[in-house]
ROLUMNU-370656 format. One record per residue: residue in one letter; z, y, x of N, C-alpha, C in turn; residue number from 1. Coordinates in pm, whole numbers, plus 50000, padded with zeros to 5 digits. Last residue first. Example, Ala and Ser with C-alpha at 12.3 -4.5 7.8 and 13.67 -1.06 7.14 Angstrom:
# residues 2
<pt 'S'; <50708; 49775; 51285>; <50714; 49894; 51367>; <50787; 50003; 51290>; 2>;
<pt 'A'; <50780; 49431; 51319>; <50780; 49550; 51230>; <50780; 49670; 51320>; 1>;
//
This chain:
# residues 250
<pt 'X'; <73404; 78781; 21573>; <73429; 78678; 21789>; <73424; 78739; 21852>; 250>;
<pt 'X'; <73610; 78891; 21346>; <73502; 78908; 21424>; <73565; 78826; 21547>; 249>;
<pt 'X'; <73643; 78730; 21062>; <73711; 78788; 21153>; <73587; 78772; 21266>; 248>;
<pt 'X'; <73602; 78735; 20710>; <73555; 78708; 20847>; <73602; 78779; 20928>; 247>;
<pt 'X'; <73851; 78717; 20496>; <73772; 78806; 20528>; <73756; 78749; 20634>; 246>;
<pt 'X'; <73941; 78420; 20269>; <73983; 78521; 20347>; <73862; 78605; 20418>; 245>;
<pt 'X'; <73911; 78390; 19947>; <73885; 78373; 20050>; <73910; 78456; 20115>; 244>;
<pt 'X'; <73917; 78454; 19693>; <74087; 78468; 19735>; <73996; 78386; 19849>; 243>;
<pt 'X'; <73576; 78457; 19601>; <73729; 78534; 19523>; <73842; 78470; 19585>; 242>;
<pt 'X'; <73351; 78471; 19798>; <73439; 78390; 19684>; <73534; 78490; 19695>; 241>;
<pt 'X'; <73134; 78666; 19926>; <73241; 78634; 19958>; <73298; 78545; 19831>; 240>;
<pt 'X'; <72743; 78598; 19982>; <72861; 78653; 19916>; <73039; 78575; 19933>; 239>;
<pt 'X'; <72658; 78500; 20294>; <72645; 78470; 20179>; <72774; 78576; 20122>; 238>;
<pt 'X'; <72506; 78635; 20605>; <72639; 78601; 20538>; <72639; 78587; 20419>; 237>;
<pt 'X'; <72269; 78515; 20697>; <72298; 78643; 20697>; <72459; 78560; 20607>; 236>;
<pt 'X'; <72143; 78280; 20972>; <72142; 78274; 20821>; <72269; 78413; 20831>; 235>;
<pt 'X'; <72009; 78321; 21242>; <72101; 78273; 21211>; <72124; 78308; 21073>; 234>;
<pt 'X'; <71655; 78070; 21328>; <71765; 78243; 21296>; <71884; 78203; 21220>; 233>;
<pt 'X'; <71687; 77786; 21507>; <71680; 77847; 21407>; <71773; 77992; 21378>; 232>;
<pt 'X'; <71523; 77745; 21867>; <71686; 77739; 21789>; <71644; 77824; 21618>; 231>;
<pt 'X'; <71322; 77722; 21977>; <71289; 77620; 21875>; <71437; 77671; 21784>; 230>;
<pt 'X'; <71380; 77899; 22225>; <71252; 77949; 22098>; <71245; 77872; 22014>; 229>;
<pt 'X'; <71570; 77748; 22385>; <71631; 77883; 22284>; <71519; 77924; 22163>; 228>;
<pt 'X'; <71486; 77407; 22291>; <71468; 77505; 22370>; <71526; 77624; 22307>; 227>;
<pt 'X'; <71674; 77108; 22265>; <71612; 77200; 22177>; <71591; 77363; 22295>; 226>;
<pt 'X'; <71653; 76819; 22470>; <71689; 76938; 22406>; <71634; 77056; 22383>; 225>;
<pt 'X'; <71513; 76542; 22274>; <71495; 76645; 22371>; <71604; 76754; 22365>; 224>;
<pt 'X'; <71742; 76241; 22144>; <71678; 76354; 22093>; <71650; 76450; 22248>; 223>;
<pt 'X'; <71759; 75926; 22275>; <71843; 76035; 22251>; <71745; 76160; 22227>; 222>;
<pt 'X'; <71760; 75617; 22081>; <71695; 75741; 22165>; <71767; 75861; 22157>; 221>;
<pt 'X'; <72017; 75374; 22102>; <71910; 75440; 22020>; <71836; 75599; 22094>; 220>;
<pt 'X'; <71942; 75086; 22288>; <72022; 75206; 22281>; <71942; 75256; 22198>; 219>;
<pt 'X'; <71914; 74753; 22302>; <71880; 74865; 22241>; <71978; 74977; 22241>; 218>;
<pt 'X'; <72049; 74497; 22365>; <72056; 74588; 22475>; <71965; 74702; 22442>; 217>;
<pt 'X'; <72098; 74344; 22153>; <72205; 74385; 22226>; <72195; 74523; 22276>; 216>;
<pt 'X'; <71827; 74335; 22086>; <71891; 74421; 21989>; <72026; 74459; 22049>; 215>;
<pt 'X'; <71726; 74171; 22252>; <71678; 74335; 22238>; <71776; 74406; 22128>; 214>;
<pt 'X'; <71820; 73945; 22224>; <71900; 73995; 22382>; <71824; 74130; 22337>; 213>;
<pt 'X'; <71717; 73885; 22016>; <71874; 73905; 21963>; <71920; 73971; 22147>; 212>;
<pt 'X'; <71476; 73809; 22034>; <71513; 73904; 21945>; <71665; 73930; 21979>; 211>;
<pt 'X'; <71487; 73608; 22271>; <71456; 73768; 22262>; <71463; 73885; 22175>; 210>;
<pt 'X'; <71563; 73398; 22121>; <71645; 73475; 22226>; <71593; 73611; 22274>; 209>;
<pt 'X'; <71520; 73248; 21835>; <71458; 73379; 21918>; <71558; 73445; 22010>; 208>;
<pt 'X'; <71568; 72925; 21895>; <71591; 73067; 21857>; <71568; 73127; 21943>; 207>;
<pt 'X'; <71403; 72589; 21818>; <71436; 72727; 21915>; <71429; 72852; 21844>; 206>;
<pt 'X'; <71448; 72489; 21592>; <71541; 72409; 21694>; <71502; 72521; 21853>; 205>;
<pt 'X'; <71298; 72510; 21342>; <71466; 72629; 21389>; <71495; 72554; 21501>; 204>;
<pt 'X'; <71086; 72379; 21324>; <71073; 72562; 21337>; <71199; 72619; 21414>; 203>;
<pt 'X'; <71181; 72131; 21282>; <71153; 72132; 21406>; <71134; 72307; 21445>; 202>;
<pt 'X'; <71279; 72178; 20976>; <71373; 72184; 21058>; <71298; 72192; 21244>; 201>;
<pt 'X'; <70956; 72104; 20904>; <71015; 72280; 20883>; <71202; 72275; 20986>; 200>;
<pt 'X'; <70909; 71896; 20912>; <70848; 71989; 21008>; <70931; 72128; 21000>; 199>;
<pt 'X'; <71001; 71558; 20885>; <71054; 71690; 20780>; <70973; 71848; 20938>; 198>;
<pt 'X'; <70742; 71384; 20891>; <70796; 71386; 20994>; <70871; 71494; 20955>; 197>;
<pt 'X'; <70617; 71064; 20706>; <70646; 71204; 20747>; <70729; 71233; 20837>; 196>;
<pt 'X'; <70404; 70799; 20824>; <70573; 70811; 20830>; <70547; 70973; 20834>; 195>;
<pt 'X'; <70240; 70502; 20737>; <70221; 70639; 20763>; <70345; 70696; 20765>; 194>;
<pt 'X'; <70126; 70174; 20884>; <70253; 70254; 20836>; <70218; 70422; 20882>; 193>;
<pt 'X'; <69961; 69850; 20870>; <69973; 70035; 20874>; <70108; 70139; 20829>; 192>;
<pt 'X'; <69867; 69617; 20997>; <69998; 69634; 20881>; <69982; 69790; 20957>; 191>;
<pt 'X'; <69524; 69488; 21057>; <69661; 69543; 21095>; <69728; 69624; 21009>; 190>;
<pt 'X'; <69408; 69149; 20999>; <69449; 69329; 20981>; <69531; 69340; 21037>; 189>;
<pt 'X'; <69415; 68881; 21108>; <69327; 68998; 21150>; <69336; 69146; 21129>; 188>;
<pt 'X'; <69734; 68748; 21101>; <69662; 68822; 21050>; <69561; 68887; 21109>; 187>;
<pt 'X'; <69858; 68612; 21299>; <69716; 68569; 21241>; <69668; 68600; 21172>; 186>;
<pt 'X'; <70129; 68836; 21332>; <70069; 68675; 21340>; <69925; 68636; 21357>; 185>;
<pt 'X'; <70018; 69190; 21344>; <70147; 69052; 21368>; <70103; 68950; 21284>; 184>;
<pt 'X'; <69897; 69473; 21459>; <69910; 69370; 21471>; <70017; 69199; 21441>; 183>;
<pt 'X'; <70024; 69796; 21330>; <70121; 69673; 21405>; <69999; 69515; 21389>; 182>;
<pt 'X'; <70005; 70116; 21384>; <69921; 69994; 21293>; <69977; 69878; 21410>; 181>;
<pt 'X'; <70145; 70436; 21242>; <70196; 70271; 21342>; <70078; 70165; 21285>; 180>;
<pt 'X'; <70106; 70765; 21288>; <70125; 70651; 21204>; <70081; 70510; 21298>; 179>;
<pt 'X'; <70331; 71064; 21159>; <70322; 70938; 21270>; <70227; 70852; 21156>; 178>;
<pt 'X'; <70301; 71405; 21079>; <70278; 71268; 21072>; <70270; 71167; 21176>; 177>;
<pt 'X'; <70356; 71638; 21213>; <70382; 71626; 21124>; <70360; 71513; 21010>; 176>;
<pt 'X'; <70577; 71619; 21544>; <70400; 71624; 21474>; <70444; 71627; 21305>; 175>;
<pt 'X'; <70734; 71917; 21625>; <70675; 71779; 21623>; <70546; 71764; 21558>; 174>;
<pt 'X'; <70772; 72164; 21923>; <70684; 72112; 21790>; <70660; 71979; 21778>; 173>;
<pt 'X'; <70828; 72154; 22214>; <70875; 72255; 22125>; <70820; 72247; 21957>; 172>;
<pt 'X'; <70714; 71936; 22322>; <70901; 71922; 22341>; <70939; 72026; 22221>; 171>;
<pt 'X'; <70502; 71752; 22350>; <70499; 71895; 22290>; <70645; 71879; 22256>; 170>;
<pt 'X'; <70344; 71491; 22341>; <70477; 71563; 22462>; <70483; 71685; 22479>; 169>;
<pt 'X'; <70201; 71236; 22219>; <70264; 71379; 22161>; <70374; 71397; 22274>; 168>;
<pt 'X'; <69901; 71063; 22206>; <70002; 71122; 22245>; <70067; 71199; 22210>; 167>;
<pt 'X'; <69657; 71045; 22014>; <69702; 70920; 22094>; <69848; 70951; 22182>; 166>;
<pt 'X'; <69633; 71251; 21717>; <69681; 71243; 21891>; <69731; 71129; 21942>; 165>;
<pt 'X'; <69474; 71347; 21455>; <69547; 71234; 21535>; <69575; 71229; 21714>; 164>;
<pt 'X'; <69449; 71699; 21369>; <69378; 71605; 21440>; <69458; 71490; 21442>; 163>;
<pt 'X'; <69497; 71996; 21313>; <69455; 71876; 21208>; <69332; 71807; 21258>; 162>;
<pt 'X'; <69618; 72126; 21551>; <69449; 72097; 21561>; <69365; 72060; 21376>; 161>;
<pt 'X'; <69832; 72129; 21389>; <69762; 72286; 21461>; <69629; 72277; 21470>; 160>;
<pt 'X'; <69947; 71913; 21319>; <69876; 72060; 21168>; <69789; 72150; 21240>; 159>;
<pt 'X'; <69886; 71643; 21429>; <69923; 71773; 21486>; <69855; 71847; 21420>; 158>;
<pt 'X'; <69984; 71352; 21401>; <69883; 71405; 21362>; <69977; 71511; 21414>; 157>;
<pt 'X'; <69939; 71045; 21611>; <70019; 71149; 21579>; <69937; 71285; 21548>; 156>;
<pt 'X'; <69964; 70687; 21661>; <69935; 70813; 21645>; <70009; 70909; 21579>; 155>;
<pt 'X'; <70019; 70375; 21822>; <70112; 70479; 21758>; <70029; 70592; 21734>; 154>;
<pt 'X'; <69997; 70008; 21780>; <69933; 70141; 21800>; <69974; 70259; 21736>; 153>;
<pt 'X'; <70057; 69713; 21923>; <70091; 69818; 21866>; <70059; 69923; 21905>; 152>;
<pt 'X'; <69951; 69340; 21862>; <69963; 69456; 21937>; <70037; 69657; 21865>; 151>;
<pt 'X'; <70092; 69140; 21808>; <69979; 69083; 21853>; <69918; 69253; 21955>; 150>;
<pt 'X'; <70415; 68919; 21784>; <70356; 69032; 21795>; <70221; 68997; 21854>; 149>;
<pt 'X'; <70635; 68711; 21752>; <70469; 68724; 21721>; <70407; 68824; 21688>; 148>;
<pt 'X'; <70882; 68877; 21574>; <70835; 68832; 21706>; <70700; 68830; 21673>; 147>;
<pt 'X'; <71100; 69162; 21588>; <70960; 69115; 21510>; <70900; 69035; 21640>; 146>;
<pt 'X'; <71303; 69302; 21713>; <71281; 69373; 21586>; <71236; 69237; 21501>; 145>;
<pt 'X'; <71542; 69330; 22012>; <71466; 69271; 21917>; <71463; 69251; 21797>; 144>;
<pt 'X'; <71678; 69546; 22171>; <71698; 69481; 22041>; <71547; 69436; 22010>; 143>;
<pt 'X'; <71764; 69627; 22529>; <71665; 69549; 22388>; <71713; 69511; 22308>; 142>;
<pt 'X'; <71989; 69894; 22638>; <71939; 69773; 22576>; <71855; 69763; 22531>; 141>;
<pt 'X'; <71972; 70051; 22968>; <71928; 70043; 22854>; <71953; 69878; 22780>; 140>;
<pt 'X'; <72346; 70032; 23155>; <72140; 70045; 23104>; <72154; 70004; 22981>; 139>;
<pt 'X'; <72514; 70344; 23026>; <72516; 70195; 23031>; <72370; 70197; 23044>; 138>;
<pt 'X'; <72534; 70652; 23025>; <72686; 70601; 23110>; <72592; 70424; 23104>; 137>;
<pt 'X'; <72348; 70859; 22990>; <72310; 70728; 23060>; <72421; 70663; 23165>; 136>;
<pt 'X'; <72326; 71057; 22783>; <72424; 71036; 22936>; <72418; 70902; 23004>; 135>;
<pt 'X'; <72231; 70902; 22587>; <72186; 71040; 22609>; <72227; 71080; 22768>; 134>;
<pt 'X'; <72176; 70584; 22614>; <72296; 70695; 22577>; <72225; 70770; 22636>; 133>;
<pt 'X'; <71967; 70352; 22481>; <72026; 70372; 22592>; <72072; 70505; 22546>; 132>;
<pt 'X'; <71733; 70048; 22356>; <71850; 70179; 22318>; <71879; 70215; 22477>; 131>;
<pt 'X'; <71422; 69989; 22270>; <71555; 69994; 22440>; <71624; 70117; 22385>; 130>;
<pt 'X'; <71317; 69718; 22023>; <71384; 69871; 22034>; <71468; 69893; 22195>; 129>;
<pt 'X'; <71065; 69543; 21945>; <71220; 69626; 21958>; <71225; 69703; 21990>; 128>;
<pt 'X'; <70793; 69288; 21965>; <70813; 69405; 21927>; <70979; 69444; 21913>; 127>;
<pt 'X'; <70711; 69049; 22157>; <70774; 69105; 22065>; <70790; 69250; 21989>; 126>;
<pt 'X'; <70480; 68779; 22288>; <70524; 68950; 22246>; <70568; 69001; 22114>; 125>;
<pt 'X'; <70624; 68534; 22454>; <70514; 68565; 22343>; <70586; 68725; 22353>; 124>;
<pt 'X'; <70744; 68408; 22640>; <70615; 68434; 22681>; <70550; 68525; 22600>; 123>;
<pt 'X'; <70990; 68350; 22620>; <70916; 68256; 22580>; <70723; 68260; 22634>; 122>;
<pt 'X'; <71137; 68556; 22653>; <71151; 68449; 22793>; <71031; 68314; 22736>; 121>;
<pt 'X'; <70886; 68835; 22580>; <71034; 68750; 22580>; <71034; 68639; 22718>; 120>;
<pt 'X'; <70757; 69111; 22685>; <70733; 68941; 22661>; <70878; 68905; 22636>; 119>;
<pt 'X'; <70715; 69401; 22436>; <70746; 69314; 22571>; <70750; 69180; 22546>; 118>;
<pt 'X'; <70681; 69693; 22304>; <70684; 69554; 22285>; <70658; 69519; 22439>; 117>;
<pt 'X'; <70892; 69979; 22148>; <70746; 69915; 22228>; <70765; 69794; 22168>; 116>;
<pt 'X'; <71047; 70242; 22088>; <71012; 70151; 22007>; <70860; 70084; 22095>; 115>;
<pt 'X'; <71365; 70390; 22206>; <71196; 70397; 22187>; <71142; 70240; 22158>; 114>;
<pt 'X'; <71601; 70618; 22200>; <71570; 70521; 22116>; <71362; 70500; 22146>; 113>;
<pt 'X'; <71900; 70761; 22310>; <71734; 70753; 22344>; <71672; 70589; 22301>; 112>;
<pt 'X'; <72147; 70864; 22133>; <72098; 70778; 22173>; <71942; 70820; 22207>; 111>;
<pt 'X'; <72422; 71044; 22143>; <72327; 71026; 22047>; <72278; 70976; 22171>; 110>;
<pt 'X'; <72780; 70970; 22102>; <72661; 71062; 22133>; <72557; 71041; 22065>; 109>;
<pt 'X'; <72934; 70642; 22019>; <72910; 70785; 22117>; <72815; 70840; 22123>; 108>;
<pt 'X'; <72926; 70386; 21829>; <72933; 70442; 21923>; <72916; 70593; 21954>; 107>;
<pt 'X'; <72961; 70248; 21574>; <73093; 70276; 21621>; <73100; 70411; 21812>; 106>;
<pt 'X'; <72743; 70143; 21493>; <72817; 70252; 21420>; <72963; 70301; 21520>; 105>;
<pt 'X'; <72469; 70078; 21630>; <72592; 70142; 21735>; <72665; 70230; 21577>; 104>;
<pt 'X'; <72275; 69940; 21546>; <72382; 69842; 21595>; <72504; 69884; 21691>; 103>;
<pt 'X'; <72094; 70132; 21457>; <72081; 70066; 21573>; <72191; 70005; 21660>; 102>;
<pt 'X'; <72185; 70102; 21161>; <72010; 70104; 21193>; <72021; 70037; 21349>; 101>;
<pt 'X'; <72417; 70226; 21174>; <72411; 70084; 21151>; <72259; 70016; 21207>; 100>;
<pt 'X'; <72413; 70480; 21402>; <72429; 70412; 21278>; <72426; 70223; 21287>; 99>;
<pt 'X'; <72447; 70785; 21641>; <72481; 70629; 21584>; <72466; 70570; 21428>; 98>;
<pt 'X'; <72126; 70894; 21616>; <72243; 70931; 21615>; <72301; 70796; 21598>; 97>;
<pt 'X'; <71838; 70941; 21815>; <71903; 70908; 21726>; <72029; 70899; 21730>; 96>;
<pt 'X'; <71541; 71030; 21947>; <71662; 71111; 21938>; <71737; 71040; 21789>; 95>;
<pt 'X'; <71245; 70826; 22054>; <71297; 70928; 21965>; <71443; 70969; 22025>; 94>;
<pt 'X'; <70919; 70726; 22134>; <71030; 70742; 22140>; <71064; 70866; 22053>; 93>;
<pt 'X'; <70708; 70470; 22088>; <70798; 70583; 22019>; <70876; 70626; 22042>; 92>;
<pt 'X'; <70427; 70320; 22296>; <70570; 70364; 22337>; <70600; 70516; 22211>; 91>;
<pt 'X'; <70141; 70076; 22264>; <70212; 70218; 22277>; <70363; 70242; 22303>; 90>;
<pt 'X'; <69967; 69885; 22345>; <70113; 69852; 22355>; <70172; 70001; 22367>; 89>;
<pt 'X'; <69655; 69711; 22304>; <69750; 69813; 22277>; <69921; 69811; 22259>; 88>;
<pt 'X'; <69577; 69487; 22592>; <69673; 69469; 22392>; <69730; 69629; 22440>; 87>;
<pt 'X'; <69480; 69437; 22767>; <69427; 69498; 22731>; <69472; 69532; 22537>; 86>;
<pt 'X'; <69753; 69408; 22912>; <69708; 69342; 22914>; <69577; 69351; 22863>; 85>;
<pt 'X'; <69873; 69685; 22772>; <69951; 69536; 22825>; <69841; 69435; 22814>; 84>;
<pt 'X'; <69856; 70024; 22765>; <69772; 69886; 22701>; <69851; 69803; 22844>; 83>;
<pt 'X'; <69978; 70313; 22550>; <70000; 70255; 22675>; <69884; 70110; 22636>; 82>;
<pt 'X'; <70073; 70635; 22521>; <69990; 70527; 22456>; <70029; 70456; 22606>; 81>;
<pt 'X'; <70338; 70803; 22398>; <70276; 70782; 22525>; <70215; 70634; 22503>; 80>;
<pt 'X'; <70580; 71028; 22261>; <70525; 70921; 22298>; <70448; 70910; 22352>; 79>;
<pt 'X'; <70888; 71222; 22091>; <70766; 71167; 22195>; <70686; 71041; 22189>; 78>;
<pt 'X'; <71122; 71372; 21960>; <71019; 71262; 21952>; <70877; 71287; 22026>; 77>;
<pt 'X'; <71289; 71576; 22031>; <71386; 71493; 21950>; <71273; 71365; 21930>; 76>;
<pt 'X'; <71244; 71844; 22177>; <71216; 71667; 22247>; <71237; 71549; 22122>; 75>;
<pt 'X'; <71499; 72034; 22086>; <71394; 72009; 22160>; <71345; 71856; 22206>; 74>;
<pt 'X'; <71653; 71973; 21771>; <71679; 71973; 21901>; <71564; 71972; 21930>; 73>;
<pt 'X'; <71800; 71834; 21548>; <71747; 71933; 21565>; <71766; 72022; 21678>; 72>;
<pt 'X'; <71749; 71487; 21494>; <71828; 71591; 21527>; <71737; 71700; 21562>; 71>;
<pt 'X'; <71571; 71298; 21227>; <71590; 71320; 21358>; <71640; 71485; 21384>; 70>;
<pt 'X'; <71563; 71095; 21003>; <71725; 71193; 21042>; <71695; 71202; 21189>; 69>;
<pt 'X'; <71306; 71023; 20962>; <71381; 71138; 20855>; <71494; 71231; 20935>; 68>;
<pt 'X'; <71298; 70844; 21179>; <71230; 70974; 21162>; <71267; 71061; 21082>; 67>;
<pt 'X'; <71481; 70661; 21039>; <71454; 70728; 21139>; <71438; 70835; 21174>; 66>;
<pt 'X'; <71364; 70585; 20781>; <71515; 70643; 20804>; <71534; 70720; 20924>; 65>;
<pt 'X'; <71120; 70494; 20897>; <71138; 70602; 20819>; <71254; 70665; 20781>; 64>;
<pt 'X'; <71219; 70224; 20986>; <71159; 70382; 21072>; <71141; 70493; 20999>; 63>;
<pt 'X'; <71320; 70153; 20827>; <71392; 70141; 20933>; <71307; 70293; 20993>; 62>;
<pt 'X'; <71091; 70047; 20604>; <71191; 70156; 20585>; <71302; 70202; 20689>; 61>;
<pt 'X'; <70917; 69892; 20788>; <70860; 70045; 20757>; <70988; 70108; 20685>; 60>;
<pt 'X'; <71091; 69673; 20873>; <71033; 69788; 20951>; <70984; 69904; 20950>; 59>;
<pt 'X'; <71109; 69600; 20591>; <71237; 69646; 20631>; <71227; 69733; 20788>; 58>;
<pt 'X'; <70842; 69460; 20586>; <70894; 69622; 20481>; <70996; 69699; 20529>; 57>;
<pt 'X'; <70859; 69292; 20729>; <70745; 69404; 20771>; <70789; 69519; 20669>; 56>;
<pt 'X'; <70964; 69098; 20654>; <71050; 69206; 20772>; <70979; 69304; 20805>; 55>;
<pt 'X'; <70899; 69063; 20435>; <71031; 69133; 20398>; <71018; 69196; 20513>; 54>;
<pt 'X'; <70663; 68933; 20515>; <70629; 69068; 20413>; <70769; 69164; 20420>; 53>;
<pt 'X'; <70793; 68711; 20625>; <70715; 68784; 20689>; <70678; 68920; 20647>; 52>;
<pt 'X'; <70883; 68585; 20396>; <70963; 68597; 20482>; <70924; 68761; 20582>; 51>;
<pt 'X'; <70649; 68535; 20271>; <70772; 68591; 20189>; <70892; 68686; 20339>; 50>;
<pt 'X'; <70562; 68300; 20451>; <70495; 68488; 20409>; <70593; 68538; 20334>; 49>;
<pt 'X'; <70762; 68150; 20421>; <70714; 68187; 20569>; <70647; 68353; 20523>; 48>;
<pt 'X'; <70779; 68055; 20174>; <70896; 68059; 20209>; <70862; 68188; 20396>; 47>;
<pt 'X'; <70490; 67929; 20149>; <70570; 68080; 20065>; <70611; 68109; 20148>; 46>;
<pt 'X'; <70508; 67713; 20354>; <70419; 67885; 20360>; <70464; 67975; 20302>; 45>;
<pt 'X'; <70723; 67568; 20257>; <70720; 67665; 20366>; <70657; 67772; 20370>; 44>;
<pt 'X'; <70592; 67533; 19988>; <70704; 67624; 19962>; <70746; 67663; 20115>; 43>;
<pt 'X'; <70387; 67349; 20081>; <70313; 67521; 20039>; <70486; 67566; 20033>; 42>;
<pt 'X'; <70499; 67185; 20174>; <70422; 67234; 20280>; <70387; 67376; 20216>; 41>;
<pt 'X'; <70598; 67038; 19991>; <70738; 67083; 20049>; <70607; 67186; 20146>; 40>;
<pt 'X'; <70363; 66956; 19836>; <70471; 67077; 19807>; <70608; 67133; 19865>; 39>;
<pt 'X'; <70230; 66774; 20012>; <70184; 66921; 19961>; <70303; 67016; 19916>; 38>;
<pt 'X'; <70458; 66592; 20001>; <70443; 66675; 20077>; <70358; 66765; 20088>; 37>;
<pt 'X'; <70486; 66497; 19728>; <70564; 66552; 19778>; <70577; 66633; 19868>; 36>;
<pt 'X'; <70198; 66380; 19723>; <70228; 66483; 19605>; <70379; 66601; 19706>; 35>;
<pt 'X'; <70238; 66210; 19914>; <70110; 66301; 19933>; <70179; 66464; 19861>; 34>;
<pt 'X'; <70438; 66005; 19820>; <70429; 66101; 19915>; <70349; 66219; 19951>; 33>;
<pt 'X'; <70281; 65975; 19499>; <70414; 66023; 19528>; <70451; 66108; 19610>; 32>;
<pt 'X'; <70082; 65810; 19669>; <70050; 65966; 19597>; <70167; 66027; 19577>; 31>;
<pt 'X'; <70222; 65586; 19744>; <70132; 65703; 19866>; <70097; 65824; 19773>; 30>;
<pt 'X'; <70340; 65496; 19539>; <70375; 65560; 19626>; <70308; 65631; 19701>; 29>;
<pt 'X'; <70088; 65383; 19390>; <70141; 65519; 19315>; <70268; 65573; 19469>; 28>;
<pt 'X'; <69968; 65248; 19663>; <69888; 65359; 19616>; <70005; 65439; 19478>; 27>;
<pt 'X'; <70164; 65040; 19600>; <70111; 65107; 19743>; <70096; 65209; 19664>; 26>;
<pt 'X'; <70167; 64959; 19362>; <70239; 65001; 19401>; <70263; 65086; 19540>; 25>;
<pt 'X'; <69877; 64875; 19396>; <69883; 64967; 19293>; <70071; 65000; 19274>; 24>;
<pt 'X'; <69924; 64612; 19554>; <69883; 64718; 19646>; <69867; 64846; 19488>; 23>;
<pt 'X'; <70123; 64458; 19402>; <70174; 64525; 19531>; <70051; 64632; 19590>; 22>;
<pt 'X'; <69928; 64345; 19197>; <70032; 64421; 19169>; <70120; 64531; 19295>; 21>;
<pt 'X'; <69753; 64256; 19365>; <69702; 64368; 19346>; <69824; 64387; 19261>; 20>;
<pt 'X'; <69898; 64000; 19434>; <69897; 64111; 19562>; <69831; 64243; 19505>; 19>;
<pt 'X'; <69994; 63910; 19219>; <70070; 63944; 19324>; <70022; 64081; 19390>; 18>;
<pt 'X'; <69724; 63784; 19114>; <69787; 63906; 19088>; <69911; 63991; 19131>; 17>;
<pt 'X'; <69648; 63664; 19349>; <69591; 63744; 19329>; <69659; 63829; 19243>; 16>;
<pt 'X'; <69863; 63409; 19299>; <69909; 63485; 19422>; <69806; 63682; 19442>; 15>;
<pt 'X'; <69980; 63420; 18953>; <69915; 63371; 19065>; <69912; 63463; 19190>; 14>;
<pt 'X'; <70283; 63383; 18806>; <70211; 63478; 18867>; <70126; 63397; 18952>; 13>;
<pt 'X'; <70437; 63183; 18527>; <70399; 63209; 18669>; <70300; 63323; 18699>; 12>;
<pt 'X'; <70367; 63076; 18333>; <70441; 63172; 18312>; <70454; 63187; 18461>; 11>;
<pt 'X'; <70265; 62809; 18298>; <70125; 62925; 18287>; <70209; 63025; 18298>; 10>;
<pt 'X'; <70394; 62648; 18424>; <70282; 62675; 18512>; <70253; 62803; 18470>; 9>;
<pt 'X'; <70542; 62598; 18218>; <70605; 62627; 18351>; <70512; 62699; 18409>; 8>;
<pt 'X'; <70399; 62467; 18012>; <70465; 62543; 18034>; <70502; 62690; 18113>; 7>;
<pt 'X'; <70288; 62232; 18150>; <70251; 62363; 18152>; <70303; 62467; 18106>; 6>;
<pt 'X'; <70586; 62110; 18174>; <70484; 62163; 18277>; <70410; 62257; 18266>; 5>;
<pt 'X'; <70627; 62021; 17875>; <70702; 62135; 17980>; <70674; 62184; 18148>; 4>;
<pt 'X'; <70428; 61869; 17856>; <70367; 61983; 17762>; <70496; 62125; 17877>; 3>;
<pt 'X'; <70487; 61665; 17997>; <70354; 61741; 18025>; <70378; 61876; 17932>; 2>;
<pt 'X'; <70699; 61583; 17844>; <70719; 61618; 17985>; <70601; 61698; 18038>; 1>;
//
């Protein structure tokens, strides 16, 4: 009966190893969690800069579609520096045709398209687009591009000076480079974008109206008249051909 006592006894857990069995179950869970949530925390960040890189690419090929297909026309791109607050907040404007780019495939005419930034209802600064019709049948819309905006700066190189211009409102010549440095998140740099501008179509968007109203209205000169002392002697009569008829006197 003793010997099935101890037995009994020694196959038991004492209460010390209990509890450091339970707290080395603590601790592989708490690393478990730890483990788990480092990694759900870096695949946001990916998941967040990944994110962030796409819309910053899909901005620089948006505008460069842009600018590529601008109409051939006077004005077709302007702009005008501007500061919000002491945040550079320039203004692109352009001349665009309907597409998918600005959520009018289906619409009319061609569009006044300019590219700033403004507060939302949240407070923070965005960066989009105020569409509005060449004929200004509707107001303007906002499309929103890019939030957490921090600031935006537009230049413009001009072949004539080969200079950067904080402005361009030269209606008869574009520039022949834009370039955008966008402030966005917590980045300290700023995301740069250089954009050609095709220059040689901006040459033909005025014709020479003077060439073509002088050529209408060119008469060709009419010769002096010849005085009796300039008239040439009158040449003597050449030999007669054979079955020609005989000169008859005037």
């Amino acid at each position: 009966m003793r010997w099935m006592l101890r037995s009994r006894y020694r196959r038991a857990f004492t209460l010390l190893e209990v509890m450091l069995a339970v707290g080395v179950l603590g601790l592989v869970g708490l690393g478990i969690y730890r483990f788990v949530e480092a990694m759900l925390t870096s695949v946001r960040v990916s998941t967040e800069a990944f994110r962030e890189r796409e819309e910053l690419a899909s901005l620089g090929r948006f505008l460069r579609m842009q600018l590529q297909d601008l109409p051939v026309r006077l004005g077709a791109i302007t702009g005008e520096p501007h500061q919000f607050e002491g945040i550079p907040a320039d203004e692109l404007r352009w001349i665009a045709a309907p597409g998918s780019g600005l959520f009018t495939r289906f619409g009319r005419g061609e569009y006044n398209v300019t590219l700033t930034t403004q507060r939302n209802e949240k407070g923070a600064l965005e960066l989009g687009l105020r569409r509005q019709e060449l004929e200004a049948r509707e107001a303007a819309v906002w499309l929103p591009l890019l939030s957490n905006v921090r600031g935006l700066e537009v230049r413009y190189y001009d072949p004539r000076s080969q200079e950067w211009m904080e402005k361009w409102t030269d209606l008869a010549i574009r520039p022949a480079l834009v370039r955008l440095r966008l402030w966005h998140g917590e980045d300290p740099e700023a995301h740069e974008w250089v954009l050609g501008i095709p220059y040689a179509s901006a040459t033909a968007q005025i014709p020479n109206l003077n060439f073509n109203r002088g050529r209408r209205n060119r008469s060709r000169p009419t010769p002096p008249p010849a005085s009796p002392g300039d008239r040439p002697p009158p040449q003597p009569p050449g030999p007669e051909r054979p079955g020609s008829p005989p000169p008859t006197a005037r």
